[in-house]
C-alpha positions as CSV (number, residue, x, y, z in Angstrom):
1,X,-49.6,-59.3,-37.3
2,X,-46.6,-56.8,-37.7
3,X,-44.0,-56.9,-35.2
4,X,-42.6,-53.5,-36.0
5,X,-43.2,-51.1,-33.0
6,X,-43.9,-47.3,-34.1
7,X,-41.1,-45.1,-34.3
8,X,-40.2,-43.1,-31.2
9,X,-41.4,-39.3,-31.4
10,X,-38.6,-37.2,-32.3
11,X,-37.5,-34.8,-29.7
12,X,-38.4,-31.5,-29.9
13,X,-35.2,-29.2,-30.9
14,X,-34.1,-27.7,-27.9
15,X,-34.7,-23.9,-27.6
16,X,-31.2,-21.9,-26.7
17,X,-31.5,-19.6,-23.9
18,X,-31.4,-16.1,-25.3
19,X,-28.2,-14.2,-25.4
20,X,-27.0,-12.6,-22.7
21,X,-26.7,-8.9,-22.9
22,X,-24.9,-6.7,-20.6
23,X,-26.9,-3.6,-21.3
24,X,-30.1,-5.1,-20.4
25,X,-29.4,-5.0,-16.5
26,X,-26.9,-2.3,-16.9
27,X,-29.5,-0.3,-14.7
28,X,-29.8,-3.0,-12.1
29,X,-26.8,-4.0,-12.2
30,X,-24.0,-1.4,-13.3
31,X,-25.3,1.6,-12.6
32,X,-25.9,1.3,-8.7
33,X,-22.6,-0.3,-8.4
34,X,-21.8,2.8,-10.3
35,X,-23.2,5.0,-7.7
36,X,-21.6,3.3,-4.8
37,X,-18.4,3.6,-5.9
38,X,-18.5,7.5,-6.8
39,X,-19.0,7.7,-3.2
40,X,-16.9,5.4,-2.0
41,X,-13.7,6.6,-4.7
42,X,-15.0,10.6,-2.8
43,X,-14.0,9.8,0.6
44,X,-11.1,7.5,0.5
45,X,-8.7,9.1,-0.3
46,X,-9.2,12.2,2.7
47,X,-9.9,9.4,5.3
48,X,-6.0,10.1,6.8
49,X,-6.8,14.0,6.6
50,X,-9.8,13.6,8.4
51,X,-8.5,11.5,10.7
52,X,-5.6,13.8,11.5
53,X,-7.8,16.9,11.9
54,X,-9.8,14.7,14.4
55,X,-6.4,14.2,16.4
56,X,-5.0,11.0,14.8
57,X,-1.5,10.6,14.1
58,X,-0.2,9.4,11.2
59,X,0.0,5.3,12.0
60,X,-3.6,6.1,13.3
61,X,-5.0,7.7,10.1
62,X,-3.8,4.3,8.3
63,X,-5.1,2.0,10.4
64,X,-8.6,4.3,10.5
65,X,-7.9,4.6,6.3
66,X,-7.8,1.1,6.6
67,X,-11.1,0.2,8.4
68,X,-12.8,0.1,4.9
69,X,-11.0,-3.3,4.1
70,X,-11.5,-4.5,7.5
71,X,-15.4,-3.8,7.6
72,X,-15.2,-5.5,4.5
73,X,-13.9,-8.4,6.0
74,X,-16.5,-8.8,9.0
75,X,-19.1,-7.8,6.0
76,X,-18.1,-11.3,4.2
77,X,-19.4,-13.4,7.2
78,X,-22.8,-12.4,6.7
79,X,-23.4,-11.8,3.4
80,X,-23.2,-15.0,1.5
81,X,-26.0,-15.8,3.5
82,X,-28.0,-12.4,3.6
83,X,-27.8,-12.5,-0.4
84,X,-29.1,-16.1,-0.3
85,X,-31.7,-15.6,1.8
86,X,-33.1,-12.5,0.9
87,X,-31.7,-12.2,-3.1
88,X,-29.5,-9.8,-4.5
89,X,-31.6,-6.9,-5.1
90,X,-32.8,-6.5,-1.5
91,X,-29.3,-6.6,-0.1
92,X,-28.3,-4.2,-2.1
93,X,-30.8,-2.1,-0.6
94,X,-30.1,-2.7,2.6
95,X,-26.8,-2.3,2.1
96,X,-27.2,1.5,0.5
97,X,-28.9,2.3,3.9
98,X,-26.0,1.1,6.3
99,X,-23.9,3.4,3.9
100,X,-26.3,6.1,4.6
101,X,-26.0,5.6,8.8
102,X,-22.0,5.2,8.2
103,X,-21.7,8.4,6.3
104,X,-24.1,10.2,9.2
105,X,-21.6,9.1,12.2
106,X,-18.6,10.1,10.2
107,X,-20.0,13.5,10.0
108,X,-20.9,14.0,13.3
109,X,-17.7,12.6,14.8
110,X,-15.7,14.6,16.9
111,X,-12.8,12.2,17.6
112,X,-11.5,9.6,15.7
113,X,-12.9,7.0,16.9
114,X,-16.7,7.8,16.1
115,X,-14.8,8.5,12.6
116,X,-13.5,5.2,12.4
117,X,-16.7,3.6,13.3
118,X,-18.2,4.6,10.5
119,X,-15.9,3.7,7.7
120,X,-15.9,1.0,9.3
121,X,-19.7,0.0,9.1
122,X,-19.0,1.8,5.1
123,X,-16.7,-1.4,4.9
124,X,-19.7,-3.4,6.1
125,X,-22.2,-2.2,3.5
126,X,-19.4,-2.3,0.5
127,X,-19.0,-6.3,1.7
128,X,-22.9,-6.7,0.7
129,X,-23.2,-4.6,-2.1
130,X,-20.3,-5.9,-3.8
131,X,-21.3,-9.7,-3.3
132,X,-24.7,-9.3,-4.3
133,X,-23.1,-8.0,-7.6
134,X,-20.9,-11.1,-8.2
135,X,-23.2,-13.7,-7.2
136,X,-26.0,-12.5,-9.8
137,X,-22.9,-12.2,-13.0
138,X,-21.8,-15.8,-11.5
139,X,-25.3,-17.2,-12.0
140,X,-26.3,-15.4,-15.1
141,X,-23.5,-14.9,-17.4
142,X,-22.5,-17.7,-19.7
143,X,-19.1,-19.0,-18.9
144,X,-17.3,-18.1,-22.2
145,X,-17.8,-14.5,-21.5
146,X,-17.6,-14.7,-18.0
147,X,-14.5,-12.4,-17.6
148,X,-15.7,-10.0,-19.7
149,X,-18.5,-9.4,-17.5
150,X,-16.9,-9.8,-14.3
151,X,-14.2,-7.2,-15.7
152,X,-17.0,-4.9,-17.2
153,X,-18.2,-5.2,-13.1
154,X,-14.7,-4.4,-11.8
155,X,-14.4,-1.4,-14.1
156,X,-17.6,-0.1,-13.2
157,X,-16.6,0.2,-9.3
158,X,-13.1,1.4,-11.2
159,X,-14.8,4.3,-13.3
160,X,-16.6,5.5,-9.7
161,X,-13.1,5.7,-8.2
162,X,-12.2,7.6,-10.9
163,X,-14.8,10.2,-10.8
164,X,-15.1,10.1,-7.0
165,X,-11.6,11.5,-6.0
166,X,-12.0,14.8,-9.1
167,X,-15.6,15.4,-7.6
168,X,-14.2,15.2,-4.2
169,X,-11.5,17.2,-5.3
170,X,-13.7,19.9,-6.8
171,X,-16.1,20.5,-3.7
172,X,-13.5,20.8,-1.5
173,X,-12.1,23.5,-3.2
174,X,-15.7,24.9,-4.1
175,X,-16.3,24.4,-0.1
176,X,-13.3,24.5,2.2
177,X,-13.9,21.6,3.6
178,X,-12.9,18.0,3.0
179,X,-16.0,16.9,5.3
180,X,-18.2,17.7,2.4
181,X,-17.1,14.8,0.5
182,X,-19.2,12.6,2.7
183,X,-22.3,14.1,1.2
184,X,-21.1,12.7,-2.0
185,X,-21.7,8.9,-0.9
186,X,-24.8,9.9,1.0
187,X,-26.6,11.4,-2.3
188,X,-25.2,8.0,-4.2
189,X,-26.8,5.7,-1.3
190,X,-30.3,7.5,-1.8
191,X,-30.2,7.3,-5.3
192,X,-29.3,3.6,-5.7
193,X,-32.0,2.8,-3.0
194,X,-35.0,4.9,-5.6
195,X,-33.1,3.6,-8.5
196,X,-33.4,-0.5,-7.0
197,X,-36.5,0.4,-6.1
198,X,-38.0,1.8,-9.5
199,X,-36.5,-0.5,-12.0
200,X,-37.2,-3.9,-12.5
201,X,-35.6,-7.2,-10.9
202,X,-33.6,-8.7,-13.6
203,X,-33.7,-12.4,-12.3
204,X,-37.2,-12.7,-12.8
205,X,-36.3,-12.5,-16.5
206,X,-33.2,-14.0,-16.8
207,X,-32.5,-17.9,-18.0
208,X,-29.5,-19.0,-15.8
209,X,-27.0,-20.8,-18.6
210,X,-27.2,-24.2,-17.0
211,X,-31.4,-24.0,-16.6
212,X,-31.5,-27.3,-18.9
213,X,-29.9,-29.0,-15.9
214,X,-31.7,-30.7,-13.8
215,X,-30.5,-29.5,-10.3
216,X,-31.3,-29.2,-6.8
217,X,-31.2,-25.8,-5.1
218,X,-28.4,-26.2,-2.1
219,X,-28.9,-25.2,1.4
220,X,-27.4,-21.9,1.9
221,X,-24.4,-22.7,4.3
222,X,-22.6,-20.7,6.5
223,X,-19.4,-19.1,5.8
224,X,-17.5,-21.3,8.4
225,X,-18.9,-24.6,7.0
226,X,-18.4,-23.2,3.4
227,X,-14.7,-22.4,4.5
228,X,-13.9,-26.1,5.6
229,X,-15.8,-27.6,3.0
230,X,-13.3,-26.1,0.1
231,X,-10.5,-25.8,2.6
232,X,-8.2,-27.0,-0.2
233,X,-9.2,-24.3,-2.7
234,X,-9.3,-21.4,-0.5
235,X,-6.0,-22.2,1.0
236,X,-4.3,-22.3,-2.1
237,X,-5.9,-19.8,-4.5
238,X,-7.7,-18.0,-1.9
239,X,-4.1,-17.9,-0.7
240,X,-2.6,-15.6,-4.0
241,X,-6.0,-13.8,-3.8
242,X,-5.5,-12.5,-0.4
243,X,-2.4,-11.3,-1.7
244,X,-3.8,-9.3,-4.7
245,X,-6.8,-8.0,-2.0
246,X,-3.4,-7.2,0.1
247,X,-1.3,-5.1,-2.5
248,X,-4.8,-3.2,-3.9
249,X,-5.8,-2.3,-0.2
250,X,-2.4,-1.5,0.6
251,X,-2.7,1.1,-2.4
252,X,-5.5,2.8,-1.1
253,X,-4.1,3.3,2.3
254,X,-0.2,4.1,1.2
255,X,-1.0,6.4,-1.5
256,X,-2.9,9.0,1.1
257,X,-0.3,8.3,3.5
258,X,2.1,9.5,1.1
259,X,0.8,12.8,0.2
260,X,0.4,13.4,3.9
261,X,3.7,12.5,4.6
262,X,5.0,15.0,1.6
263,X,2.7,18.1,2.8
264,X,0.4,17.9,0.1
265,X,-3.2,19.5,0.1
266,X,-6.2,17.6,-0.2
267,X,-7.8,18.6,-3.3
268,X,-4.5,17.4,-4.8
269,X,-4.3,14.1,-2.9
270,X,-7.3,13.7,-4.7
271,X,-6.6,14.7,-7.9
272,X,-3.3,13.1,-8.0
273,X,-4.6,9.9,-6.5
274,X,-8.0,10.7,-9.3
275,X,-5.3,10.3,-11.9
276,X,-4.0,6.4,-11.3
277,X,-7.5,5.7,-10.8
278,X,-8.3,7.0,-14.6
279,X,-5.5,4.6,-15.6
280,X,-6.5,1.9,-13.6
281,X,-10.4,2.0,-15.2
282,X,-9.2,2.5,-18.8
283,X,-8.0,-1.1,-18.7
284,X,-10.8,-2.9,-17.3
285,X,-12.0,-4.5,-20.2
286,X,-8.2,-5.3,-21.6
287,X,-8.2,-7.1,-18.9
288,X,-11.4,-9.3,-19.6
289,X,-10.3,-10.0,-22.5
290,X,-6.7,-11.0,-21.7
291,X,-8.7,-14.0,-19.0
292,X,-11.0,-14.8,-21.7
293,X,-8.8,-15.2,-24.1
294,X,-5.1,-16.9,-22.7
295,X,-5.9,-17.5,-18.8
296,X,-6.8,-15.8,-16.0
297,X,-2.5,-16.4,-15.1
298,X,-1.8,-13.4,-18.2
299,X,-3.3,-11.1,-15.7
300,X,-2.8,-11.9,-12.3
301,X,1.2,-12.0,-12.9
302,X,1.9,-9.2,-14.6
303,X,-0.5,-7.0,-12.1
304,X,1.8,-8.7,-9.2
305,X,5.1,-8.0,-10.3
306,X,3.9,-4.4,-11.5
307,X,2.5,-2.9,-8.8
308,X,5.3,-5.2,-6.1
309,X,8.0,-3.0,-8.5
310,X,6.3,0.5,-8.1
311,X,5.6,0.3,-4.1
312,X,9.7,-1.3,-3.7
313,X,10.6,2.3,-5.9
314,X,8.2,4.4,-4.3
315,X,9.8,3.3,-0.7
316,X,13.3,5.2,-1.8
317,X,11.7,8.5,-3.1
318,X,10.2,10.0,0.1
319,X,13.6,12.0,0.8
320,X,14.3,12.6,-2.6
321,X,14.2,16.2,-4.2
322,X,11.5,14.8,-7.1
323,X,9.8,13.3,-4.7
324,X,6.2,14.5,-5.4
325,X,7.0,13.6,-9.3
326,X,7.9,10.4,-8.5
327,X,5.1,10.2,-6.4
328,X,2.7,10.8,-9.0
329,X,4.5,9.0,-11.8
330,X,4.3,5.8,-9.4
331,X,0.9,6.4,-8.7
332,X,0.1,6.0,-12.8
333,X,2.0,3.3,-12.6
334,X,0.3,1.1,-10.1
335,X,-3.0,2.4,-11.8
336,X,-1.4,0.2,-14.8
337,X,-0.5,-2.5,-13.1
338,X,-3.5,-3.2,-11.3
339,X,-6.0,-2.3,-14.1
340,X,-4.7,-5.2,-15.7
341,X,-6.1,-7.7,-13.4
342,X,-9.9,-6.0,-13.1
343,X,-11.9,-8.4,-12.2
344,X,-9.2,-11.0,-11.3
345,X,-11.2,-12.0,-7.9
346,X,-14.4,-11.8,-9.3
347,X,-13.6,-14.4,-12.0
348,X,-11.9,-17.1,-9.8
349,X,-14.9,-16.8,-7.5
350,X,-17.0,-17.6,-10.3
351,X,-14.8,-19.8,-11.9
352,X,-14.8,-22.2,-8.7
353,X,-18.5,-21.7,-7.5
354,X,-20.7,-24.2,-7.7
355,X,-23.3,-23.6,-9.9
356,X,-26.5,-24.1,-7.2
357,X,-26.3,-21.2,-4.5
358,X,-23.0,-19.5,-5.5
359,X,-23.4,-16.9,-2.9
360,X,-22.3,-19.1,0.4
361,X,-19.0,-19.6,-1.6
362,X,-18.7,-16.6,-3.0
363,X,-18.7,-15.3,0.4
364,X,-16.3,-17.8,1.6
365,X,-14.1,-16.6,-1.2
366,X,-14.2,-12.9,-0.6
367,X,-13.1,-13.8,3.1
368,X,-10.4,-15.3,2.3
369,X,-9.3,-12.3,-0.3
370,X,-10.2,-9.6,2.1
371,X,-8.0,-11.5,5.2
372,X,-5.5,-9.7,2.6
373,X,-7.4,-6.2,2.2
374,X,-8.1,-6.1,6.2
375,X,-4.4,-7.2,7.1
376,X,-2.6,-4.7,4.7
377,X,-3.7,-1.5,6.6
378,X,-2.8,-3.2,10.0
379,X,0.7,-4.1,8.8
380,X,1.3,-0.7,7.3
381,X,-0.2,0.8,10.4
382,X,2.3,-1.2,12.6
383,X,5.7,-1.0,10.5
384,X,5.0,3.2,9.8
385,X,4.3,3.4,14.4
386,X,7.6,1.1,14.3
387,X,10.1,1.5,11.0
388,X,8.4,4.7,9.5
389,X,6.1,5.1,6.1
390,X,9.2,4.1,3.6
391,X,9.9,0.5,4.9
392,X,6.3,-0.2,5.6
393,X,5.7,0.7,1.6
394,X,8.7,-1.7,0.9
395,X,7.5,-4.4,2.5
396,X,4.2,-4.9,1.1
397,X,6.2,-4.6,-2.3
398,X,8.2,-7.6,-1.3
399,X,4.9,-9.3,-0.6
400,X,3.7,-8.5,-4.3
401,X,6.5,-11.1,-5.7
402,X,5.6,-13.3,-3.2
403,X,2.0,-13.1,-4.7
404,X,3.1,-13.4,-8.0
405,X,5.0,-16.7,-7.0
406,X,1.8,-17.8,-5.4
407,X,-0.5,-17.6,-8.5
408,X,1.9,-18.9,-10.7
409,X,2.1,-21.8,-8.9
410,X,-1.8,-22.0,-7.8
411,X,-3.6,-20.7,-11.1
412,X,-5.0,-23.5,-13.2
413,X,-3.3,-23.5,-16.3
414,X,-6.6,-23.7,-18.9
415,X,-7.9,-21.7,-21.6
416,X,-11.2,-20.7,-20.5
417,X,-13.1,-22.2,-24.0
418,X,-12.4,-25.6,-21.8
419,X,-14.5,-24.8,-19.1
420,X,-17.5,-27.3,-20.1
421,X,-15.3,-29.3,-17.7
422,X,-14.1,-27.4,-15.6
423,X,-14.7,-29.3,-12.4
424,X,-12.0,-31.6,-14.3
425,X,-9.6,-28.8,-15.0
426,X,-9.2,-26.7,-11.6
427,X,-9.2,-30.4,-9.9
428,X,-5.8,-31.2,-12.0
429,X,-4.3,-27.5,-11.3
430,X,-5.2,-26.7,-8.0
């Protein structure tokens, strides 16, 4: 009798998840975030004119320019579990109608407060929108091109602030009035509604890279317990990130300020402000590829020092007699310096997420950038009521280096081709 045993069956090769291609949920994905930000890059920067026509003075029409970043930040306490519970593609629905509501109070207000209600509920709906985004890239884009795509994200929401401010710029001189604008994001919010509507959900077709795992969906958290669970992270990164959300928020409020401040019109407010945003979204993917290829570090720094420089310059111009040049000249500038972080955030969200039921972190994450965003307007509002618009501009430039420090001390230091182990890697930087 033979004592050999058959030979085990061999395995069946394993079949590699198809190739993930960013054009086939460019209409799910790209486009409506497309959409939202055309309306969003319309109103911003006439919020402080508004405002002031309303009655607001000028450390009011900040802190009202500013209610964006802090709806933004209430937003972030909700929507990693919204997005968990009820999927991306819903929220972003939802989302689109709050926007729609927003844009209706903000054009029937009469004071400013009714005004800055509804950018603030805008905020809200921008928090949702813009998660449901970065959770479904986190869960669906292979890591090695992970910045790539986050950065492709970021400069989509880039190339709507670029075409927002020229087509709020052109109806305003088409109209006379700066109020029109607001139609602008409430055409975009019906259309990404129809268009979420009509096309197809693309995580019904899409393999996640790590399906071969064998894992166990986690139990959506909320943001509170997410926060103290990764304490450690979020303190340190989450730390630098606030102060990246800080400088780009600052930037959104300062810049309108400024062209208030200097007596300039709004359609050029817009188109000057139109111009660094042209800049800014001509770099996204330069971006990508500088994270993918040498570190997410070769972008954050440079961004930091850049636009910390521009703001400490722009704060001795205001009295000068270039000063609109300068202004402008700045204004491509920081457009430089912060296009060359796109997608920065995005890509240490999804760098540190777990892989089960990123959205809970990712929401965590975005709280603790946008405690930056929210807090930049409120400073600036306090030091212009206080010091005046130059120091307050200074000051957040001295809080640029301090960012810079912060990342260069908190960034991992690893070549993102490592990150098969990456749990290993951001456990010896961090």
């Amino acid at each position: 009798m033979s004592t050999s045993e058959p030979a085990p069956a061999a395995a069946a090769p394993a079949v590699p998840a198809p190739a993930f291609r960013i054009r086939s949920v460019a209409a799910s994905a790209l486009i409506p975030a497309l959409l939202f930000a055309i309306g969003e890059g319309a109103i911003i920067p006439i919020i402080p004119a508004v405002a002031g026509n309303l009655g607001a003075g000028l450390a009011l029409a900040g802190f009202i320019a500013g209610m964006t970043m802090i709806g933004e930040l209430v937003g972030d306490i909700p929507s990693g579990w919204v997005v968990s519970r009820i999927g991306e593609r819903r929220s972003m629905i939802y989302a689109a109608v709050l926007s729609i509501v927003a844009i209706i109070l903000c054009l029937v207000a009469r004071e400013p407060l009714l005004f800055g209600i509804g950018i603030f509920l805008l905020g809200l709906s921008a928090a949702i929108f813009a998660l449901a985004r970065h959770a479904f890239m986190t869960s669906y884009v292979p890591v090695a091109y992970r910045a790539r795509a986050l950065s492709t994200l970021g400069g989509t929401f880039r190339a709507g602030w670029f075409i927002g401010p020229f087509l709020g710029a052109g109806l305003i001189a088409l109209t006379g009035s700066s109020l029109s604008v607001f139609f602008v994001m409430g055409l975009c919010g019906v259309a990404i509604i129809v268009l979420l509507l009509v096309v197809d959900d693309p995580t019904e077709k899409l393999v996640k890279p790590d399906a071969g795992e064998t894992l166990v969906a986690a139990e959506a958290e909320g943001l509170f317990t997410t926060i103290w669970t990764h304490r450690r992270v979020l303190t340190r990164i989450g730390s630098g990130v606030a102060i990246v959300s800080a400088l780009r928020a600052s930037r959104t409020v300062v810049l309108p300020l400024w062209a208030l401040s200097l007596g300039l019109g709004e359609s050029n407010t817009a188109l000057i402000v139109g111009l660094g945003a042209a800049i800014d979204f001509a770099l996204f993917y330069t971006s990508g590829q500088i994270m993918d290829r040498f570190g997410r570090l070769w972008s954050a720094l440079p961004s930091m020092i850049g636009m910390g420089t521009c703001l400490l310059i722009l704060s001795f111009t205001h009295d000068t007699g270039h000063a609109v040049g300068w202004f402008i000249v700045l204004t491509i500038l920081l457009g430089l310096s912060n296009g060359i972080s796109s997608g920065i955030v995005m890509t240490l969200g999804a760098d540190l997420a777990p892989k089960t039921s990123p959205a809970p972190f990712l929401g965590a994450f975005r709280f603790t950038g946008d405690l930056g965003s929210a807090a930049a307007p409120v400073l600036i509002a306090g030091l212009v009521a206080v010091a005046g618009l130059p120091l307050a501009v200074g000051t957040v430039g001295v809080v640029g280096f301090l960012g810079a420090g912060v990342m260069l001390r908190y960034i991992p230091r690893f070549l993102p081709r490592s990150l098969a182990h990456k749990s290993l890697g951001f456990r010896a930087g961090v």
